[in-house]
C-alpha positions in Angstrom: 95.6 54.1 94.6 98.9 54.3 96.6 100.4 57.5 94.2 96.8 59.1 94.9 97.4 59.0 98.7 100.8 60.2 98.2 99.8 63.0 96.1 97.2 64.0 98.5 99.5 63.5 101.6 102.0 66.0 99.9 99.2 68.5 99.1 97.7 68.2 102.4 101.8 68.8 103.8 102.3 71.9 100.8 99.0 73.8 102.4 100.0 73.7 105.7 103.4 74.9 105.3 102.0 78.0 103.2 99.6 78.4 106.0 102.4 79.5 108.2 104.1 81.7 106.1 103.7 85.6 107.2 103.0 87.3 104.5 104.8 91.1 104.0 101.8 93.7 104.2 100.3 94.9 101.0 100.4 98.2 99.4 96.8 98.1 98.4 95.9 98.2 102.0 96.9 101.4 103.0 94.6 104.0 102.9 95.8 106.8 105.2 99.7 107.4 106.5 101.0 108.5 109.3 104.0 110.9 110.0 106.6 108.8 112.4 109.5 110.4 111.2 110.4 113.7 109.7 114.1 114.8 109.7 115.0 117.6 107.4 118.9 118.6 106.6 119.4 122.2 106.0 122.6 122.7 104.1 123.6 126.5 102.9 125.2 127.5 99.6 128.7 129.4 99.8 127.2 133.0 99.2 125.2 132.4 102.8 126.2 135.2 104.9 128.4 133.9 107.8 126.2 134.1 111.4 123.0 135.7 109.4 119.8 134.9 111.7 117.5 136.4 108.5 116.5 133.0 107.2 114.4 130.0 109.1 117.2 127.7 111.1 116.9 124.1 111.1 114.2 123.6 113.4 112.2 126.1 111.5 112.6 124.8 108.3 111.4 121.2 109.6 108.2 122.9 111.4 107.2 124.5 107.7 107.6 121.0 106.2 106.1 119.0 109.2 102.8 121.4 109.0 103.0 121.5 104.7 102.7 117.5 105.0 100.1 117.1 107.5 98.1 120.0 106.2 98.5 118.5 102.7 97.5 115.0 104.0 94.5 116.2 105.7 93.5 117.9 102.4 93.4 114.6 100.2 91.9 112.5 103.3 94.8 110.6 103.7 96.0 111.3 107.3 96.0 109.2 110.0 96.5 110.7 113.5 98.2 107.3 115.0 99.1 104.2 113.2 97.0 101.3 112.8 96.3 98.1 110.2 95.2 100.7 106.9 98.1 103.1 107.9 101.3 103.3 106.2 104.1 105.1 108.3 106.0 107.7 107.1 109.4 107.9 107.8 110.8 111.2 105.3 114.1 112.4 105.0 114.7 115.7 102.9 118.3 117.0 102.2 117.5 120.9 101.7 120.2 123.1 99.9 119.4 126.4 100.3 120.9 128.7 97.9 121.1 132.2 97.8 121.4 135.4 95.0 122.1 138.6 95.7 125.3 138.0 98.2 123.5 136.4 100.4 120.6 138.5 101.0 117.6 136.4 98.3 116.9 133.4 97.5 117.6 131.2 94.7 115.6 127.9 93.9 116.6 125.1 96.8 118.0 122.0 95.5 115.7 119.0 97.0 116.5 115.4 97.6 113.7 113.1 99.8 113.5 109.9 100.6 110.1 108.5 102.1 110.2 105.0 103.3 106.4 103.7 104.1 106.0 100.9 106.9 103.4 99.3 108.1 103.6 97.4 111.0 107.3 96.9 111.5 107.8 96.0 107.8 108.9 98.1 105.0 106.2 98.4 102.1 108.1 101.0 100.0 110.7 103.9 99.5 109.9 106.9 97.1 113.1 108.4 96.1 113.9 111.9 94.3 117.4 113.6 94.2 118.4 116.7 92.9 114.9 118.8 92.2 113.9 122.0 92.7 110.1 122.7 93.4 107.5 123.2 89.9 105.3 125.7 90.3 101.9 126.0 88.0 102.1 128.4 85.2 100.5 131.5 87.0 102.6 130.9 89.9 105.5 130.1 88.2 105.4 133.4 86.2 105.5 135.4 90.3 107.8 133.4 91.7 110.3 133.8 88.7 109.6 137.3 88.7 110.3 137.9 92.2 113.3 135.8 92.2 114.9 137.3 89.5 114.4 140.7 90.5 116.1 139.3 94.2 112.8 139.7 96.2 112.2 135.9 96.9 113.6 136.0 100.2 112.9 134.6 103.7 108.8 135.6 104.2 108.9 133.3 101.1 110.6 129.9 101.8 107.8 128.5 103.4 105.6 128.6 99.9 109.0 126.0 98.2 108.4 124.1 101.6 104.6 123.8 101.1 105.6 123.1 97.2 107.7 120.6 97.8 105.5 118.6 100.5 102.4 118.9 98.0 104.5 116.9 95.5 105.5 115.1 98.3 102.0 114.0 99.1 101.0 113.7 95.5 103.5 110.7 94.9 102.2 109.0 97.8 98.7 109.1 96.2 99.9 108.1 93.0 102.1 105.4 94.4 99.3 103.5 96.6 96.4 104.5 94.1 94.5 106.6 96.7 
């Protein structure tokens, strides 16, 4: 009788001390992100033209990526315009290398790393990580865009198709990530 009470003292003491643990949020209950953070580091190759204005500056480039992600998110239904309890925040870094062909004056395929850190609430849920890439294009697509690169025509009218590219993929992970 008496290792019956204790037994069921201890349980009774287990339950109520996993009652008042906080538990971290869950992946499976995000359903749409928000963007709370989007910094983007333009870096140049050596063949960039010293004091050139022809391609998009910094604040440019981040523009392109900051519409290419929400237009993106918008697309697949997973955009949240402010956060709440289903919402994952996005904080995204992407490192940006442009690099050029031509001396300067067309572009070459940008070398792409991100990193995407997803909160919700104050607590991190995840980090998606890729270094060193260059945007993938479809085979159609791929056959212009090589075409036009080779023969030095890719050139600043174009860097906003790698920047919607590259946030598509972007995107896509997300999805695959949180099973959306």
């Amino acid at each position: 009788m008496r290792i019956r009470n204790v037994i069921l003292c201890v349980f009774v003491a287990l339950v109520g001390c996993a009652g008042q643990v906080d538990k971290a949020p869950d992946a499976n209950t995000i359903h749409a992100f928000y963007i709370k953070k989007l910094t983007v580091n333009l870096t140049e190759s050596i063949e960039a033209i010293p004091g050139s204005k022809q391609f998009s500056s910094q604040d440019k480039l981040s523009k392109d990526f900051a519409y290419a992600i929400h237009k993106h998110l918008m697309e697949e239904g997973i955009y949240a315009s402010k956060p709440g309890p289903h919402v994952g925040d996005l904080v995204i870094t992407i490192d940006y290398l442009r690099r050029y062909k031509n001396g300067g004056r067309a572009l070459s395929r940008p070398l792409i790393s991100h990193k995407v850190i997803v909160y919700q609430g104050n607590q991190e849920v995840t980090q998606l990580v890729q270094k060193n890439y260059t945007p993938l294009y479809g085979y159609f697509k791929a056959v212009y865009v090589n075409i036009e690169r080779a023969i030095h025509q890719w050139n600043e009218k174009d860097e906003h198709v790698d920047a919607d590219n590259i946030s598509e993929s972007l995107v896509d992970d997300l999805e695959k990530k949180f099973d959306l």
